[in-house]
C-alpha positions as CSV (number, residue, x, y, z in Angstrom):
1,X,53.9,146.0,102.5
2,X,53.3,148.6,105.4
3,X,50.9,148.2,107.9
4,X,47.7,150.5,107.2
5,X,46.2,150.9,110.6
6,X,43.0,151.9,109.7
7,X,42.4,148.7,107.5
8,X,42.9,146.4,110.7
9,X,39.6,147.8,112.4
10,X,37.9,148.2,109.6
11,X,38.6,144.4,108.8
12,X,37.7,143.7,113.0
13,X,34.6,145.8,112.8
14,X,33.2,144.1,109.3
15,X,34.2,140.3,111.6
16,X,33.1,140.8,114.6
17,X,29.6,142.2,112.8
18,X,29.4,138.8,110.9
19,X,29.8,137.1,114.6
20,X,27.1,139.0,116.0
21,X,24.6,137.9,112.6
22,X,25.5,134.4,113.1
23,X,25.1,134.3,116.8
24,X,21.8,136.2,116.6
25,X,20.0,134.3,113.9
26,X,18.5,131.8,116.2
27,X,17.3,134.0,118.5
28,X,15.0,136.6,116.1
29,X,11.4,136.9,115.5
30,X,11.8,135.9,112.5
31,X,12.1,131.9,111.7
32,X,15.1,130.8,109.3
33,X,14.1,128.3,107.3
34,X,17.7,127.3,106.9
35,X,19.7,127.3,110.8
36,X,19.4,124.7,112.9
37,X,17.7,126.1,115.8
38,X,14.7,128.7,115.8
39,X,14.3,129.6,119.2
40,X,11.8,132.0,120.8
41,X,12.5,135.3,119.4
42,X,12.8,139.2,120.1
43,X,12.5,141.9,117.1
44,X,16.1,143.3,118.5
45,X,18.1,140.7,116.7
46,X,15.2,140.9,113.7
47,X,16.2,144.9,113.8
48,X,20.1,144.4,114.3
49,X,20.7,141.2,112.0
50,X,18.9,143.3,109.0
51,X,20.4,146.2,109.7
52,X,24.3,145.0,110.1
53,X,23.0,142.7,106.8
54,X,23.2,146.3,105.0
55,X,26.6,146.7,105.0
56,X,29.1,144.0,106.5
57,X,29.9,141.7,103.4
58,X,29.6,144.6,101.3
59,X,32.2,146.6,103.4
60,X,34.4,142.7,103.1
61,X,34.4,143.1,99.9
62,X,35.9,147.1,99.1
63,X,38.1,146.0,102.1
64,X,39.2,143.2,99.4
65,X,39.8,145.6,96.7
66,X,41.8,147.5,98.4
67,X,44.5,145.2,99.2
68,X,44.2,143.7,95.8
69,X,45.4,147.3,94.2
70,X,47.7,147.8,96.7
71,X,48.9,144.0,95.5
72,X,48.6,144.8,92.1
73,X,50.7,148.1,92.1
74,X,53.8,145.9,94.3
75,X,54.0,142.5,93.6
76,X,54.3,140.3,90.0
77,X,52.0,139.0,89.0
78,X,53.2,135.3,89.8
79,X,53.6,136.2,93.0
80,X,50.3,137.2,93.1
81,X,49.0,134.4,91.6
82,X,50.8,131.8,93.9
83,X,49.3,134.0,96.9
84,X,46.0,133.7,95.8
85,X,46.4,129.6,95.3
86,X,47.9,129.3,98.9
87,X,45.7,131.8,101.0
88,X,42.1,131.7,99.0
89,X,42.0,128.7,96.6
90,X,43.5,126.0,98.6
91,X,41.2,127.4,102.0
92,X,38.4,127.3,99.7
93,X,39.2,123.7,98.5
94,X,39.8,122.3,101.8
95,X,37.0,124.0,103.1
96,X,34.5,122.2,100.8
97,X,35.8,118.8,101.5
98,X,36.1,119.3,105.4
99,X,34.0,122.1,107.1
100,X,30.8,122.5,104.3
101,X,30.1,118.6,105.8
102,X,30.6,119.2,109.2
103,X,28.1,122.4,108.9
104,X,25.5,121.0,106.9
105,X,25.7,118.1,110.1
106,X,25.0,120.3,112.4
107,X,22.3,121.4,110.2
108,X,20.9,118.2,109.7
109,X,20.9,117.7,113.8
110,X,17.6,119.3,114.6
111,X,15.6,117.1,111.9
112,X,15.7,114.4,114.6
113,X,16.0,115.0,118.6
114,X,17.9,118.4,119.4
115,X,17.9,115.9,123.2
116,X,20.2,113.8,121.6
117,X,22.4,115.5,119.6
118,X,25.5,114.2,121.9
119,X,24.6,110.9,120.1
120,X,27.0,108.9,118.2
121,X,24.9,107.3,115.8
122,X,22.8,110.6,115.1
123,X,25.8,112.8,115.0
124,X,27.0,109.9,112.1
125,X,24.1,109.8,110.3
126,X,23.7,113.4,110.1
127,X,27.1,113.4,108.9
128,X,26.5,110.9,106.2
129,X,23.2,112.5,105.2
130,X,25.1,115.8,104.9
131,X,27.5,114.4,102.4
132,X,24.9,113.2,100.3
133,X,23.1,116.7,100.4
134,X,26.8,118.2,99.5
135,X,27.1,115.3,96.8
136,X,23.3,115.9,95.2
137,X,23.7,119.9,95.6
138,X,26.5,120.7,93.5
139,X,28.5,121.1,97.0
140,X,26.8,124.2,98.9
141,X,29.2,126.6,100.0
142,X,27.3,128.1,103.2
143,X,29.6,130.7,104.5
144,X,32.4,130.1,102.1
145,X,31.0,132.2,99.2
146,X,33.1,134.7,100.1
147,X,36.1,133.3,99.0
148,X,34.3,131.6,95.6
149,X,33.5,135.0,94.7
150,X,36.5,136.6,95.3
151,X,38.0,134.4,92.5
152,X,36.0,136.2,90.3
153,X,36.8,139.1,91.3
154,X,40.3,138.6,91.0
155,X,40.5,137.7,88.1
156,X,37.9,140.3,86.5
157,X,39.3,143.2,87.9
158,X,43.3,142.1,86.7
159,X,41.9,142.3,83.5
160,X,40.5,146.1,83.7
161,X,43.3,147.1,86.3
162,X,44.3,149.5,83.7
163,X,41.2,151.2,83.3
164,X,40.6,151.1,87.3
165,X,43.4,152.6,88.0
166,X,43.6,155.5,85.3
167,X,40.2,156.3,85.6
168,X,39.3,159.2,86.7
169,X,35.8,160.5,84.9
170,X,33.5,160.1,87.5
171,X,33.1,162.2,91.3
172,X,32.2,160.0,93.7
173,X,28.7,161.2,94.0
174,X,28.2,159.8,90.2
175,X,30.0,156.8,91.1
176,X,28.1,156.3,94.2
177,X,24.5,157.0,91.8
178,X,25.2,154.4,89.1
179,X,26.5,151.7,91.7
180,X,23.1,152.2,94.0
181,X,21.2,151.9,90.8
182,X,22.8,148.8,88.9
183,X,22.5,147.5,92.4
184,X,19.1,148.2,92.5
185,X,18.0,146.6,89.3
186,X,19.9,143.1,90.6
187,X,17.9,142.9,93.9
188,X,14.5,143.6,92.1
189,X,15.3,140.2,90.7
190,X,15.6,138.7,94.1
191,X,13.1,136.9,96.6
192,X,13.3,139.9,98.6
193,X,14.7,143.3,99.1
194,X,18.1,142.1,100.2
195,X,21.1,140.6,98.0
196,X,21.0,136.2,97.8
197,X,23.8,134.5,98.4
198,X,24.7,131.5,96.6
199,X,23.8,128.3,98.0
200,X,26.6,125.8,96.1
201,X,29.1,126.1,93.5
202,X,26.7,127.8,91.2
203,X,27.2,131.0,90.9
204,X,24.1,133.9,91.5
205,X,24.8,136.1,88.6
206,X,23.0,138.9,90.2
207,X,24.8,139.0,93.8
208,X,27.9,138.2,92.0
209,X,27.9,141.8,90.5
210,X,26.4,143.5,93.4
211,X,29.4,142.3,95.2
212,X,31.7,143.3,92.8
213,X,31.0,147.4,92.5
214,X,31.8,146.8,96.4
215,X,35.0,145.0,95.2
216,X,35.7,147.7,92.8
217,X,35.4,150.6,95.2
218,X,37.9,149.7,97.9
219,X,39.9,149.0,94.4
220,X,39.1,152.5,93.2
221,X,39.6,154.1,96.5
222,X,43.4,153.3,96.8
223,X,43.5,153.9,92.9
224,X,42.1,157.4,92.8
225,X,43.0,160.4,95.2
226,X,39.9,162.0,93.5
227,X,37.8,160.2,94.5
228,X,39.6,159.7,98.3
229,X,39.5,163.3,99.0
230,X,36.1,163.5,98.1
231,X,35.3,161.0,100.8
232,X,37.6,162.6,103.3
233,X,34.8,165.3,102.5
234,X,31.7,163.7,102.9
235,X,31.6,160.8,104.4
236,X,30.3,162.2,107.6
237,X,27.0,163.7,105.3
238,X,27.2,159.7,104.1
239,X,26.7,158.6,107.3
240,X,23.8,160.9,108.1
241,X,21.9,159.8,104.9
242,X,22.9,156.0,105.5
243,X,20.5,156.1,109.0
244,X,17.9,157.7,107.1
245,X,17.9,155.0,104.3
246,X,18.7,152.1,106.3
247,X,15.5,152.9,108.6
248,X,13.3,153.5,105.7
249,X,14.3,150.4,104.7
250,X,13.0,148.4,107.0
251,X,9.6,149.3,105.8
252,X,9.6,147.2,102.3
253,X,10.4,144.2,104.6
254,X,8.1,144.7,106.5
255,X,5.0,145.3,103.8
256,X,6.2,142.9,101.5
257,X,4.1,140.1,103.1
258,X,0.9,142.2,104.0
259,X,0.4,143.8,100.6
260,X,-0.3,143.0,97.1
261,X,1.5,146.3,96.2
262,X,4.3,145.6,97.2
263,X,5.2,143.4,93.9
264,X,4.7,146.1,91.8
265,X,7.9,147.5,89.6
266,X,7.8,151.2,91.4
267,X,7.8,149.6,95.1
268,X,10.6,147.0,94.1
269,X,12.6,149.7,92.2
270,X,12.1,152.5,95.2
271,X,12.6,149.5,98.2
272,X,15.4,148.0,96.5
273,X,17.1,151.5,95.7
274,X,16.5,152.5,99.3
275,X,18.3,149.4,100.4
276,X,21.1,149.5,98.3
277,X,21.7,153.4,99.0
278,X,22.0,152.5,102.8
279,X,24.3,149.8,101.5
280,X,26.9,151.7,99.7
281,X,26.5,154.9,102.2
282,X,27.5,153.0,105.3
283,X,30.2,151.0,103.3
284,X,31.6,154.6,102.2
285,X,30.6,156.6,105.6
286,X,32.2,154.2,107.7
287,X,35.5,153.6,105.4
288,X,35.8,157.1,105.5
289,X,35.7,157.8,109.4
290,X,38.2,154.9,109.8
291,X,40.6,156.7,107.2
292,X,40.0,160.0,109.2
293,X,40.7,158.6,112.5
294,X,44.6,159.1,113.1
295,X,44.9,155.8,114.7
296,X,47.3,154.3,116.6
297,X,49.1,151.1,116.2
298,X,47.5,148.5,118.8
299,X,49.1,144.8,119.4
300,X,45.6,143.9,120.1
301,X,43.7,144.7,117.0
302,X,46.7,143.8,115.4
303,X,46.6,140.2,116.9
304,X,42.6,140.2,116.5
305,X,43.4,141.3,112.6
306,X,45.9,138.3,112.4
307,X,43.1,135.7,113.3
308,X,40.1,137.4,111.8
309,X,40.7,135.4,108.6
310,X,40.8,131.9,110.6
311,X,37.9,133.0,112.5
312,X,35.9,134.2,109.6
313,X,36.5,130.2,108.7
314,X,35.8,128.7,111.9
315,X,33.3,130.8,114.0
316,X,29.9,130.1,112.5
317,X,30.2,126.3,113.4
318,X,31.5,127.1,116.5
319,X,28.8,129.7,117.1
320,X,25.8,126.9,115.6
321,X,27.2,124.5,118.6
322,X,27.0,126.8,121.4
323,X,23.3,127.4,119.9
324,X,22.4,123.4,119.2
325,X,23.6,122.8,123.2
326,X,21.7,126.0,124.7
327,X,18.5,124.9,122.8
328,X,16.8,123.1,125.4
329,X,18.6,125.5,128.6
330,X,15.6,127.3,130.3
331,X,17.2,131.0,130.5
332,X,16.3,133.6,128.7
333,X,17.5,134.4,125.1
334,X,19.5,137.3,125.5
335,X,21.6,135.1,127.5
336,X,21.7,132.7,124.7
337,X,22.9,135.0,122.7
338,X,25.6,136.7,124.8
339,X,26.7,132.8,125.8
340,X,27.0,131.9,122.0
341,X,28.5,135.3,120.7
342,X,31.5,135.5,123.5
343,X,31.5,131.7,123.1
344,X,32.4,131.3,119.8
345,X,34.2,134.2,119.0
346,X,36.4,132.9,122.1
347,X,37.1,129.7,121.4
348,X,37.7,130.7,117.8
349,X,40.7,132.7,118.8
350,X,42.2,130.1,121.3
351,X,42.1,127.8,118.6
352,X,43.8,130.2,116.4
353,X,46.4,130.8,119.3
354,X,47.2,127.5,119.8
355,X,46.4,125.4,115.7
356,X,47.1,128.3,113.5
357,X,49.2,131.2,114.9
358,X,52.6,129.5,114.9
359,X,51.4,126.6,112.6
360,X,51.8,125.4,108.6
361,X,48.2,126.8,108.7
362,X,49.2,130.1,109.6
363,X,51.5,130.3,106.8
364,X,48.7,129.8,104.6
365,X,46.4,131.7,105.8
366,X,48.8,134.7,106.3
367,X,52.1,134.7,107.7
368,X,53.3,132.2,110.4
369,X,54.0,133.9,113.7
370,X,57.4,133.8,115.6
371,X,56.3,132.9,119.5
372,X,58.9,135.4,120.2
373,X,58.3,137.7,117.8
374,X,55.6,141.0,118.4
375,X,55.1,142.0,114.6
C-alpha cells in the first residue's frame, strides 16, 4: 500500500488533539465528575477541550474509513480479517484485561489521600477496588471505545461495501445535510448537546451511529471522486461555516443549566443541529485542506504516524500520572498543563522507541521496524 502523505498529519493532528483533551481536563472550569484530579480551573481549557471535542474522534473515525476502502479494494478478505484480529481485536482484548485496571486505579487514587498516592498498600487496594468496579460494570472500556466501535463498523460497512462504493446519488452538500441531521436527532437523546461515549462493553446505540456516518465518509471519500472534487471545492467555505457553528455552539452549553427552555424540542433540535454541523464541517474542512496541501514526505511525521497508534493506547494513563503527582505542586496551572501535555506525550514515544518500535508489539500494532531501516 503506498504511503498517502496527507493521511499521516491528518492521523497526528486528530492525536496530538486527543493529548491536549486529556491533559487539559483537570485543569478547566468545569469539574469532571469522572478524572481523578479537579484542580483549580481557567475557562481556556473549558473553551479548547469543547471545541477540539467537536471534531477529533469524529475526524478518527473517516480517517478509519478511509483505510478500510482502500483495504477493502486491495487485500482478501482473509487477509483482512486476520489484520483486524492482530491489530484491533487482540489490542482491544489485552487492553481490557491489563490497562482498563490500571486506569480505573488511578481513578480510584483520589477517593483516599492524593498525599499518598506513592503508597503501596493504597496503590493495591485501589488496584483491587478497580477490578471489582471492572468485574460489577460489565468491564468499562474508558478510552478504548474506539477500537470496540470500530468492530462494528467493520463489519457493517463490509456488508454494504457494494453500495458504498457504487454509490453515487447524493452531492456532498445532501450528504453532508442528512448526516448533520440523523446526527442531530441521536444527540437530542443525550444528557447534553455533545455525543456520550460508552462507558463498558455495552454498546450506546446512539453514539454508535453518530460515529459511524463519520466512518462512512472517510469510506465514501476514497470511494467517490464525486464527491472528492466537490470537497477539493469547498472545503475552504466549510471551514468558514465550521467557526461560525462551532462558536454558536457554545451557547446551548452554556444555557442549558440556567434555563427551563432549554429542554424544549426546538432548542435541543437547533443546539444539537448546530453542534453537529460544526462537527461534520471541521471533519470535512480540515480533510480537505490536508488533501489540498501538496505535502512532502517527512521522517518525522512519518515516525510520529508510526507511534500514534501506541500512544493513542498508552498516553491518557501516562498523562493522568503526571496530573495525580502535580496535584498538590504550588505552581500555576498552565504549567500543570504544559508539564503533563509534553510529559506524557514524551514519555509515550520513548516507550514506543524503545518497547514497541522494533518489538513483537510493533508487529501487531503495525509493522515491526528494522533499527537500520528508514521506511
Amino acid at each position: 500500500m503506498n504511503r498517502i502523505v496527507y493521511i499521516d498529519y491528518l492521523r497526528n493532528i486528530a492525536n496530538i488533539s486527543r493529548c491536549f483533551i486529556h491533559a487539559s481536563i483537570p485543569y478547566m472550569l468545569t469539574k469532571s465528575p469522572i478524572w481523578p484530579v479537579n484542580d483549580s480551573g481557567l475557562w481556556f481549557f473549558d473553551f479548547a477541550v469543547f471545541e477540539i471535542h467537536l471534531f477529533v474522534m469524529e475526524l478518527f473515525f473517516a480517517i478509519a474509513g478511509f483505510m478500510f476502502a482502500i483495504e477493502l479494494s486491495s487485500k482478501k478478505t482473509s487477509k483482512i480479517i486476520i489484520g483486524k484480529l492482530k491489530k484491533i481485536i487482540l489490542p482491544l482484548i489485552v487492553g481490557l484485561i491489563i490497562l482498563i485496571p490500571f486506569v480505573i486505579t488511578l481513578f480510584e487514587l483520589p477517593k483516599n489521600n492524593l498525599n499518598s498516592i506513592l503508597s503501596y498498600k493504597l496503590v493495591l487496594e485501589s488496584y483491587v477496588s478497580a477490578w471489582n468496579f471492572c468485574l460489577d460494570n460489565f468491564f468499562p472500556t474508558a478510552h478504548l471505545w474506539f477500537l470496540y466501535y470500530l468492530i462494528y463498523y467493520y463489519t457493517a460497512s463490509y456488508i454494504i461495501k457494494n453500495i458504498l462504493i457504487k454509490s453515487s446519488y447524493f452531492s456532498l452538500n445532501t450528504l453532508l445535510l442528512i448526516f448533520v441531521l440523523i446526527s442531530s436527532l441521536c444527540m437530542m437523546n443525550m444528557e447534553r448537546y455533545v455525543i456520550e461515549t460508552p462507558l463498558s462493553l455495552l454498546p450506546n446505540f446512539l453514539s454508535m451511529i453518530h460515529y459511524f456516518l463519520f466512518f462512512l465518509i472517510g469510506f465514501i471519500i476514497y470511494s467517490n471522486k464525486k464527491i472528492v472534487s466537490e470537497l477539493n471545492i469547498q472545503f475552504n467555505l466549510y471551514f468558514k461555516l465550521g467557526i461560525i457553528f462551532a462558536l454558536l455552539a457554545t451557547l446551548p452549553q452554556l444555557l442549558f443549566s440556567i434555563l427551563e427552555f432549554s429542554k424544549s424540542f426546538f432548542f435541543s433540535f437547533i443546539s444539537s443541529f448546530i453542534t453537529c454541523s460544526a462537527s461534520y464541517l471541521f471533519v470535512l474542512s480540515i480533510w480537505g485542506y490536508f488533501k489540498h496541501k501538496n505535502f512532502k514526505h517527512s521522517k518525522a511525521i512519518r515516525y510520529l504516524t508510526d507511534s500514534s497508534y501506541w500512544v493513542y493506547l498508552i498516553n491518557m494513563p501516562i498523562v493522568a500520572v503526571f496530573q495525580l503527582l502535580l496535584y498538590s505542586v504550588d505552581i500555576p496551572i498552565i504549567f500543570k498543563f504544559l508539564i503533563s501535555f509534553s510529559g506524557a506525550l514524551i514519555m509515550s514515544i520513548i516507550s514506543y522507541e524503545y518497547f514497541v518500535r522494533y518489538t513483537f508489539i510493533g508487529s501487531i500494532l503495525s509493522k515491526r521496524k528494522s533499527r537500520n531501516s528508514i521506511k
